[in-house]
C-alpha positions in Angstrom: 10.4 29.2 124.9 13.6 28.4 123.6 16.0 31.1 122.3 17.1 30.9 118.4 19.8 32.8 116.1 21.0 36.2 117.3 19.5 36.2 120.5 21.0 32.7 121.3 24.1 33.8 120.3 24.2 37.1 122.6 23.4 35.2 125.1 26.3 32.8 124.7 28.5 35.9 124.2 27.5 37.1 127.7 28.2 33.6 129.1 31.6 33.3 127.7 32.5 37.0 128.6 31.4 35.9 132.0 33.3 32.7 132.0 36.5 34.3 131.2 36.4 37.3 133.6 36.4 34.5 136.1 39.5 33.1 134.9 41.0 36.1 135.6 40.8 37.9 132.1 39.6 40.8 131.1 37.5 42.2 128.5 38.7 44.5 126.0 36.6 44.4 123.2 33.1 42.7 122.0 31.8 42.3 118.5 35.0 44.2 116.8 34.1 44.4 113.1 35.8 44.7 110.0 35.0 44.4 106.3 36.4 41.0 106.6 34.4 39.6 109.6 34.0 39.7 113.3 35.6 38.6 116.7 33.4 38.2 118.8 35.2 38.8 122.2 38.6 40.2 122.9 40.9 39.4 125.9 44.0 40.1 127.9 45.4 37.6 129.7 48.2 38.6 131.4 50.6 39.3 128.8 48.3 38.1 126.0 46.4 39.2 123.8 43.4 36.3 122.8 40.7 36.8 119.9 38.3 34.6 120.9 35.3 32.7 118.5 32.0 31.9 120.6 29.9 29.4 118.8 26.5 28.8 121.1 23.9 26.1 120.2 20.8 24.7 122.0 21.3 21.6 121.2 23.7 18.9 119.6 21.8 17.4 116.2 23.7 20.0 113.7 27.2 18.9 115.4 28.6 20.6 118.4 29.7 24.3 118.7 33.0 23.5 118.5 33.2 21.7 115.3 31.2 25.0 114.3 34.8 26.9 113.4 36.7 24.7 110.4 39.5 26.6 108.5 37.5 29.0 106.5 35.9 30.6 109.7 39.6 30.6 111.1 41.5 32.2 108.1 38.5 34.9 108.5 39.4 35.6 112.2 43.2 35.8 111.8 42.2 38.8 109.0 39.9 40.5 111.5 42.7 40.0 114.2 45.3 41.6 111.8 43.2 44.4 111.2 42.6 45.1 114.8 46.3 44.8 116.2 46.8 47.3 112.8 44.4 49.6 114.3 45.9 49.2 117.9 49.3 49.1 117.3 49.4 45.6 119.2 52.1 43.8 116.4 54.3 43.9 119.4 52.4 41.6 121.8 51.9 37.9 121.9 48.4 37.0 120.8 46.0 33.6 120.6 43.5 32.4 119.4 41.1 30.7 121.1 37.8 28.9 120.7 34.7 28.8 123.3 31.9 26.3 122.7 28.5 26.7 124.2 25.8 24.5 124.6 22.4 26.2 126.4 20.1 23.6 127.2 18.3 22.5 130.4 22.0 23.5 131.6 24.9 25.2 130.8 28.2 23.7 129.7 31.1 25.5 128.3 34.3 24.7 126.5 37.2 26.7 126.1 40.3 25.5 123.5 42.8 27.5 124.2 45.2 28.3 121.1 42.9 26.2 119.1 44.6 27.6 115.6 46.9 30.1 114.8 47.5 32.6 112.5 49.5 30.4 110.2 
């Protein structure tokens, strides 16, 4: 049975965390909520800090899961991102923002924009 909405989206969560522990980042934060939104996962690499959207889908007929995250969803994110660097004293550090597409299907495939907006 396929997987739908929340479950679905923890899932692709999970993958993504997974996906970018491998490249060598590491996990500070998951599903850091404000008033104004979410980010769903939040990284350091190296000297970065990176807010990053997952978008997961099981398929391609509502658009990919990229195309998921226009400007309204990114103007949301930068708030959340404000609020948590307020919150954490991170002003100082250089942050990013990037995006990470999943489609679940009979595979896996994953793709990761980095800086896909910023916080302009």
């Amino acid at each position: 049975m396929a997987m739908k909405g929340k479950e679905l989206g923890r899932e692709g969560e999970r993958l993504a965390a997974l996906f970018l522990e491998k490249q060598g980042m590491v996990i500070i934060a998951r599903n850091f909520r404000t008033r104004s939104g979410e980010i769903d996962l939040i990284a350091r690499d190296k000297k970065d800090l990176v807010f990053v959207e997952v978008k997961t889908r099981s398929g391609t007929e509502f658009g990919s899961a990229l195309e998921a995250v226009g400007p309204r969803k990114c103007r949301q994110i930068v708030r959340v991102a404000q609020a948590y660097l307020l919150q954490n004293d991170g002003f100082e550090q250089p942050a990013r923002f990037d995006v990470i597409g999943i489609l679940i299907g009979d595979s896996v495939h994953i793709d990761h924009i980095k800086n896909a907006f910023d916080a302009s």
